[in-house]
C-alpha positions as CSV (number, residue, x, y, z in Angstrom):
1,X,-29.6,24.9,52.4
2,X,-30.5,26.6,49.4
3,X,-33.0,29.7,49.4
4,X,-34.4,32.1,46.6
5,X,-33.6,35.4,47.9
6,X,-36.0,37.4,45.4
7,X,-38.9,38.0,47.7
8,X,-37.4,38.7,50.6
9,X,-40.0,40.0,53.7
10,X,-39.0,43.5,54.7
11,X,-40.9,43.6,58.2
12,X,-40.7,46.4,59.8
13,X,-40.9,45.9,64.0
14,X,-44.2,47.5,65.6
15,X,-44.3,48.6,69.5
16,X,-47.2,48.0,72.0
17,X,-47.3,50.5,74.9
18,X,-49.4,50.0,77.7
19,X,-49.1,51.8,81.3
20,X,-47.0,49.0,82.9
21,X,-43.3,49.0,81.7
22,X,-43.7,52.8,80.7
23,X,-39.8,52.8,80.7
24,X,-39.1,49.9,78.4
25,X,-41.5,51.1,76.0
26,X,-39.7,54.7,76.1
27,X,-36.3,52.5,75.3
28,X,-38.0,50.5,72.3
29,X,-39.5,54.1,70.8
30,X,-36.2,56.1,70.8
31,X,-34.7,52.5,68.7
32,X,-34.9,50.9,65.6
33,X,-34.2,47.2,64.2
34,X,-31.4,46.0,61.9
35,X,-32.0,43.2,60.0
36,X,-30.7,41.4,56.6
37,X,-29.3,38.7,55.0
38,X,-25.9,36.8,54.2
39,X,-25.3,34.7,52.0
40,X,-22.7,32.0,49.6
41,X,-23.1,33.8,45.8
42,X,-22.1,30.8,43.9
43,X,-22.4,31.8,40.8
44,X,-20.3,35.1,41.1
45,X,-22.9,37.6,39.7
46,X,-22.9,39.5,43.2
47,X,-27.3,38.8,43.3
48,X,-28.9,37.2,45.6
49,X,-31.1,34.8,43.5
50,X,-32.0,30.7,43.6
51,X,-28.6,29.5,42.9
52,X,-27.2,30.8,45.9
53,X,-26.6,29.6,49.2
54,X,-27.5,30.7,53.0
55,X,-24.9,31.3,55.1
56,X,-25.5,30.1,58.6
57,X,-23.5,31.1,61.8
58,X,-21.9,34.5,60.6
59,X,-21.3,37.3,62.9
60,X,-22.6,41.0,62.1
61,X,-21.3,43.7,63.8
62,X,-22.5,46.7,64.4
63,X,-19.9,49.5,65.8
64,X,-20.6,52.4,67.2
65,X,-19.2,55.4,64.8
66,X,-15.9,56.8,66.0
67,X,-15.5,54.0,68.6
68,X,-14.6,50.3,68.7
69,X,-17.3,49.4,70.6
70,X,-19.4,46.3,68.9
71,X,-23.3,47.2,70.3
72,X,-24.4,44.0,68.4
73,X,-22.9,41.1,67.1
74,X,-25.6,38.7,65.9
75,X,-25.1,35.7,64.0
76,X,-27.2,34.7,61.2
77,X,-29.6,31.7,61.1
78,X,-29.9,28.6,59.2
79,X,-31.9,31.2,56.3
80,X,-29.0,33.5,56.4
81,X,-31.0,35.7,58.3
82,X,-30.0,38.2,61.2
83,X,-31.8,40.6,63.5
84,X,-31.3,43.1,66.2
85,X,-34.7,44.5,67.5
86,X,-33.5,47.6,69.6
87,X,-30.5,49.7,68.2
88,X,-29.6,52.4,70.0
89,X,-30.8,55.4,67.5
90,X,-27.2,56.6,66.3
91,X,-24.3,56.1,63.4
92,X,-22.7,52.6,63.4
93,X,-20.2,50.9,60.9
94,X,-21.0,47.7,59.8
95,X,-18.8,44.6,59.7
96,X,-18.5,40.9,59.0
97,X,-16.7,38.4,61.4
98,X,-14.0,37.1,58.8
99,X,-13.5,34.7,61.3
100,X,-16.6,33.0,61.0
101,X,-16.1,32.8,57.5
102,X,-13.5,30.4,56.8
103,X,-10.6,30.7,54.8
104,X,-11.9,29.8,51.3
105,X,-14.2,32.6,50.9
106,X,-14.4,36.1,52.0
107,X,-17.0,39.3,52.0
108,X,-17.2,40.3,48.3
109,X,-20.2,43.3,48.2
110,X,-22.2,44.8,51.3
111,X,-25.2,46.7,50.8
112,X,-23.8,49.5,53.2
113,X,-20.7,49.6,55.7
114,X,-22.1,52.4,57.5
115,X,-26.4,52.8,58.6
116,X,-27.7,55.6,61.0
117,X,-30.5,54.4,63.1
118,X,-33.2,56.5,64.0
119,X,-36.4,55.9,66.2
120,X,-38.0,53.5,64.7
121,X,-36.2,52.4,62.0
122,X,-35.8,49.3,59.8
123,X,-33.2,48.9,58.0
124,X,-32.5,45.8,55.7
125,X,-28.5,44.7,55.2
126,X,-27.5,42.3,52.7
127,X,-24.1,40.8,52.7
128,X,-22.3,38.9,49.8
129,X,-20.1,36.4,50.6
130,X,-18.3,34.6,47.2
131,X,-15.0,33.4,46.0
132,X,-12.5,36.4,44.9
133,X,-12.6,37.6,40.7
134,X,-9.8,37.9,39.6
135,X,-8.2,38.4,36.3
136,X,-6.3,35.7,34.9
137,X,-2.8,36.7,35.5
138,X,-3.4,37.2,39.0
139,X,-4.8,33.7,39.1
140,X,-2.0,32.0,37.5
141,X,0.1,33.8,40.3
142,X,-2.0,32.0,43.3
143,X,-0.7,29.3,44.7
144,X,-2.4,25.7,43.9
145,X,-5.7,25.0,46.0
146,X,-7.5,28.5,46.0
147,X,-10.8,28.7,44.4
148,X,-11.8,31.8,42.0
149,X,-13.9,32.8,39.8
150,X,-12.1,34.6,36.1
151,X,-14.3,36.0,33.5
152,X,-13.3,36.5,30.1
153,X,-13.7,34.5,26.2
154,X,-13.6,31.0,25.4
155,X,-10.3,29.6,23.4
156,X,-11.6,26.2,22.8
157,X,-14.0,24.3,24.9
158,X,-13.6,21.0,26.5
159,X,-15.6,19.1,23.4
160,X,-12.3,20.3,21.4
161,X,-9.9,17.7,22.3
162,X,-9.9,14.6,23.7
163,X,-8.6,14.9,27.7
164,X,-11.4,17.5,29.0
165,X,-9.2,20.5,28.9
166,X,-10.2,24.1,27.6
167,X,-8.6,27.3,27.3
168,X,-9.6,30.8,28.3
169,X,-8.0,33.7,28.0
170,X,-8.9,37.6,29.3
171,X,-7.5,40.5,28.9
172,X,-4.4,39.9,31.0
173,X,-3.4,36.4,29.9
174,X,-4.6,32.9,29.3
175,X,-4.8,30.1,31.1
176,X,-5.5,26.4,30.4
177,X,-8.4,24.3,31.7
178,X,-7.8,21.3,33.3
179,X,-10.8,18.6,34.1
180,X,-13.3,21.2,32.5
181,X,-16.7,20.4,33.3
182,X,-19.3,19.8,30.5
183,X,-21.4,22.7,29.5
184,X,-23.0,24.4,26.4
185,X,-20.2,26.4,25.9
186,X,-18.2,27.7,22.5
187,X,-15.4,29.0,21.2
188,X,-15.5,32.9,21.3
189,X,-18.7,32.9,24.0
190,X,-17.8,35.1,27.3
191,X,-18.1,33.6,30.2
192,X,-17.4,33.1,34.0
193,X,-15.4,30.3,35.2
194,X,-15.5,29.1,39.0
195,X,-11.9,26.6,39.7
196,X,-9.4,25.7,41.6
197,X,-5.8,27.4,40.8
198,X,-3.5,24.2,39.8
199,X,-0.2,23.1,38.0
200,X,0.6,21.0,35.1
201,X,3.2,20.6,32.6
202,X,5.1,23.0,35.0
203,X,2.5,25.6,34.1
204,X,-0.9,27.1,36.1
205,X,-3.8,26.2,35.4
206,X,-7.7,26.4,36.7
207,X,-8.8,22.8,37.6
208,X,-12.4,21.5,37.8
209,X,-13.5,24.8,36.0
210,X,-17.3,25.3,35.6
211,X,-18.5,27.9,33.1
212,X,-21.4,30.1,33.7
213,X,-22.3,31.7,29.8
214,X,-22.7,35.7,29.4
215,X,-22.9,36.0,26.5
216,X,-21.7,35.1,22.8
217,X,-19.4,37.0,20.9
218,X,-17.2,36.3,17.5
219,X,-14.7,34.5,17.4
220,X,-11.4,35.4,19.0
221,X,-8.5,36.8,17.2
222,X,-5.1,34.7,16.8
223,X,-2.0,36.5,17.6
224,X,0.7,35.6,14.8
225,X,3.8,34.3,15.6
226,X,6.7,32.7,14.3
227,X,7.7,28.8,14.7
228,X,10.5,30.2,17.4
229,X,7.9,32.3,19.9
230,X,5.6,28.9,19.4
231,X,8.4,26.5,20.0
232,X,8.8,28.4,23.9
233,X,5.4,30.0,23.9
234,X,7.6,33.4,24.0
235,X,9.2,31.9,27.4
236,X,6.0,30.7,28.5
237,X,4.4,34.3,28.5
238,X,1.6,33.0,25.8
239,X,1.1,29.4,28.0
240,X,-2.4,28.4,26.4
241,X,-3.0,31.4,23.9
242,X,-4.7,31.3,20.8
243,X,-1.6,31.6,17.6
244,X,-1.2,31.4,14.1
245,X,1.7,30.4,12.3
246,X,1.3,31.7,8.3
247,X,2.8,30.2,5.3
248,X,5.1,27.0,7.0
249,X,6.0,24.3,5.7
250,X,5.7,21.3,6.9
251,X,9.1,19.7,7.4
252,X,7.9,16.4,8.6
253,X,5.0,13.8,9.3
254,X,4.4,11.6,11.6
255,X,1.0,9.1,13.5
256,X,0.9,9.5,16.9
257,X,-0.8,6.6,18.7
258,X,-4.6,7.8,20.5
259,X,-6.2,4.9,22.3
260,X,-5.1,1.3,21.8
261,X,-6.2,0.0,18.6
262,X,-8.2,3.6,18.0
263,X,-7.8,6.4,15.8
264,X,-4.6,7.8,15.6
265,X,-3.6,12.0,16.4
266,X,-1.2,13.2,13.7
267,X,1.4,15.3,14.1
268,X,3.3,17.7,12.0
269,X,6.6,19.4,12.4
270,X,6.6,23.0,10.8
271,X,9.1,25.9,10.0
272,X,10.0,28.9,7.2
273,X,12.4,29.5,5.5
274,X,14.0,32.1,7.5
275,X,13.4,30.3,10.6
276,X,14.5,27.1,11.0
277,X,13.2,26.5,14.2
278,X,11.2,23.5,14.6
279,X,8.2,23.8,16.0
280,X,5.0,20.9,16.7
281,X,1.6,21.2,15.1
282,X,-0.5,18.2,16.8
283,X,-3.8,17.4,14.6
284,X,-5.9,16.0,17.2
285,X,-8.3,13.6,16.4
286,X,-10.9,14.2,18.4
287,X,-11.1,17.7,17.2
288,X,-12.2,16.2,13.6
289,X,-9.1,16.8,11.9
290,X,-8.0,13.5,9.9
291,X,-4.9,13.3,7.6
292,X,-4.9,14.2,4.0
293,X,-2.4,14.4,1.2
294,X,-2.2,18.2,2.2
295,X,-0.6,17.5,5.0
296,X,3.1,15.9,3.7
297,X,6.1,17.2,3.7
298,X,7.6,20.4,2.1
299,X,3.6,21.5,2.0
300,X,2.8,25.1,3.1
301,X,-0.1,25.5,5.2
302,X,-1.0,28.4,7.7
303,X,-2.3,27.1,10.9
304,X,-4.0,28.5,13.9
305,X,-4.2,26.9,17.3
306,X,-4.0,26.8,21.2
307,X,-0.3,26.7,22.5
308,X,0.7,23.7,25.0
309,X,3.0,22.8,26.4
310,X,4.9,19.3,25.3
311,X,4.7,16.7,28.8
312,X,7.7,15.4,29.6
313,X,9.9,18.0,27.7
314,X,10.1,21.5,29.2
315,X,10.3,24.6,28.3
316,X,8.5,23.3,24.7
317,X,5.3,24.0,23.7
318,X,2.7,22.4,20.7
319,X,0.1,24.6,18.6
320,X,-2.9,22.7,18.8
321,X,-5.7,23.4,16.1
322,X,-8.8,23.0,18.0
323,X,-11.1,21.8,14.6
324,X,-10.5,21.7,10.9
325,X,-11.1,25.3,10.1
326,X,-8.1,26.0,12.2
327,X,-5.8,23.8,9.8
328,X,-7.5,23.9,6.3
329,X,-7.1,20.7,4.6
């Protein structure tokens, strides 16, 4: 059940006294409440706001300082919502019930992991519960099936090619994105990416990635490389970076068949003169890039594209122009 979190009530607990029950009214006085709020952050900017998610049936605890005695352990309601009406007054830790979590997400931010109570109090908790962030090397560590968020700059964006994959890259590394959803996304934007560590063409990827924009930036730089790094993506350590190969000429030509009876993808085979390493250039159609007499053999062109990998021949990669500025006709 979905809730805005922005105008949260912060009600503080009053006390009625009257001559019968003097005692319990002496209990409730020398207490205070502590209340708050947990819930899913699904679009990993750590704020509550309306595109997150109540959590439901989560255990607060609430430990006595320098013990391990749990005072109170409520769970929170179908809002998200918790409450404890008399606290002792005193120092407590505070702690979530990872057990009550699941195993697919985990406690991300707390507003505080330690309150002190006095008489009287009200104090407002709220916990974040979200999928880790992590950078993209660590993510292309994980084992397929864990969802995370990564945050970095836009390669090339699912329009791009023609099989709904993307590339992303962050300071670490880059990663390919596999069944990328549709959004108003571009090359060189920042942006945050919630998916599902995966593998193809031997390599990781993030599957069923949805991007969340930060912001735009220019566009990102290629790292130059010869045909030889290209042809093995430097040993698979530049797997779905942004390359440039200057001045290579193109050894040979050849169609490459797209969709029965459609358009056709071109490819080119390129190398220099010093290196006679072969390496694939593949002009995809879809990305606008059609052939021309430029492209025929013993031409030199320089070239800048996404690295991927070749199916069905390993430990070979492609460079992959992502639209015609890329490979100037």
């Amino acid at each position: 059940m979905r809730r805005s979190w922005v105008a949260l009530l912060l009600v503080a607990a009053t006390v009625r006294c009257d001559n019968a029950g003097a005692g319990r009214v002496l209990e409730v006085e020398s207490a205070g409440i502590v209340k708050g709020l947990v819930y899913l952050d699904r679009n990993g900017n750590r704020v509550a706001d309306p595109a997150d998610t109540a959590l439901r049936n989560v255990r607060v605890r609430l430990i006595a300082a320098g013990t391990f005695d749990t005072t109170a352990a409520p769970l929170s309601d179908s809002s998200g919502q918790f409450r404890v009406t008399t606290v002792p007054a005193g120092s407590y830790n505070v702690a979530l019930d990872t057990t009550t979590l699941g195993d697919s997400v985990k406690l991300v931010l707390i507003s505080a992991t330690q309150v002190t109570v006095r008489p009287r109090d009200s104090l407002t908790i709220t916990a974040t519960v979200s999928f880790p962030l992590v950078s993209v090397r660590a993510a292309r560590l994980l084992p397929p099936g864990k969802k995370v968020f990564i945050q970095g700059v836009l390669l090339s964006p699912r329009v791009a090619f023609g099989d709904t994959t993307g590339h992303f890259a962050d300071t670490s590394r880059a990663i390919r994105l596999t069944r990328m959803r549709a959004a108003a996304v571009g090359i060189g934007d920042s942006i945050r990416l919630l998916g599902v560590t995966s593998i193809r063409d031997g390599q990781a990827t993030l599957d069923d990635a949805a991007p969340i924009l930060l912001g735009t930036s220019s566009a990102p730089v290629p790292t130059v490389v010869t045909p030889v790094v290209a042809r093995t993506a430097n040993g698979g350590v530049l797997d779905a970076a942004l390359v440039s190969l200057v001045s290579v000429k193109i050894f040979d030509t050849l169609s490459v068949d797209g969709v029965p009876l459609g358009p056709k993808d071109y490819r080119l085979r390129v190398n220099t003169p010093t290196d006679t390493s072969l390496v694939e250039v593949l002009l995809d159609i879809n990305a606008g890039i059609a052939p021309t007499p430029r492209y025929r053999p013993d031409s030199t062109i320089t070239v800048t594209g996404v690295l991927v990998p070749i199916p069905g021949t390993p430990g070979r990669w492609r460079v992959k122009p992502r639209n015609v500025a890329d490979a100037p006709p």
